[in-house]
N, C-alpha and C positions, 0 to 999 in steps of 0.2 A: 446693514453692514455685518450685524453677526451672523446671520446665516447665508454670507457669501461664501467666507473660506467652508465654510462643510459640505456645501456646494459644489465648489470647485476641488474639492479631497475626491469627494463621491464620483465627479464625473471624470475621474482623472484615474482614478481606480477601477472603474468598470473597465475602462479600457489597455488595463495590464493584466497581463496574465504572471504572478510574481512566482510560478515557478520556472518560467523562462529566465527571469530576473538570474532569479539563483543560477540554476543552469550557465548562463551567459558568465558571470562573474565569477562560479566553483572553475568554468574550463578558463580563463583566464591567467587562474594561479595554479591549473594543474601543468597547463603549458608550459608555464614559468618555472615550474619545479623539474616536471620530467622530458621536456621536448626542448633545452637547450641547447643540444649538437644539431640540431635542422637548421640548417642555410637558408631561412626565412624571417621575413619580419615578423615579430611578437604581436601584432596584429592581425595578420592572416593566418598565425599559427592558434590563435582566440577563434579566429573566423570557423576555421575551419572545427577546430573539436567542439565547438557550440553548434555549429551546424550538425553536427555527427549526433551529441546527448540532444537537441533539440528534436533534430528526427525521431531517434529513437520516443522520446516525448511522447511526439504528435502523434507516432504511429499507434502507442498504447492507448493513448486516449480519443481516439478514432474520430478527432478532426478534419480532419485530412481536405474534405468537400463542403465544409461549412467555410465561407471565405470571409465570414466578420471575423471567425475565430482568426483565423489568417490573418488580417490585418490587425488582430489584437496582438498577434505572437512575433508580426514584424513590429510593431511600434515598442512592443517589450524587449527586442533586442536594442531596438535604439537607447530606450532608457536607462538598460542595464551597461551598456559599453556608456553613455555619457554618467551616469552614476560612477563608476569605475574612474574616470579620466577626471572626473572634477571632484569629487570625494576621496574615495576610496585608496588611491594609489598615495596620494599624499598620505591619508592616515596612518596604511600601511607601512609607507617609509617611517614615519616618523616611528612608531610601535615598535617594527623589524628593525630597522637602521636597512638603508641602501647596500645590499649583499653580490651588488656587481663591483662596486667600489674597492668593500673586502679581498674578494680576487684576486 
């Protein structure tokens, strides 16, 4: 039993790439600060400027045709947007206080 969980840390970290993480979660709140006038949802407005700093990413670090990296950099979005939605957004409220409300 004790060396399940470092096991399961290990094989679960091989398969993120945590500077997508960051990425994903920095463009989340840069949206949130500076892309407020766009007539889109706060999700697509993530989508998109993560898509933009990720690219730029992959391009420097010259993934591009390695397709595990690929499937590491999509499951790293996923974790980074479900990290955000079940952590992070809460904390951040609680810390900030809710600044739509303010308003």
């Amino acid at each position: 039993m004790e060396q399940t969980l470092p096991y399961l840390w290990d094989a679960f970290n091989a398969n993120i790439d945590w500077v997508i993480v960051i990425l994903v979660i920095a463009s989340g709140y840069f949206q949130s600060a500076y892309l407020k006038d766009l007539n889109f949802a706060d999700a697509l407005k993530t989508l998109l400027v993560s898509f933009v700093a990720s690219g730029v990413y992959l391009v420097l670090s010259g993934d591009l045709t390695d397709k595990e990296a690929l499937a590491k950099y999509f499951f790293s979005y996923f974790i980074a947007t479900s990290l955000y939605e079940i952590l992070l957004k809460s904390w951040t409220k609680k810390l900030i206080g809710d600044q739509k409300n303010k308003l």
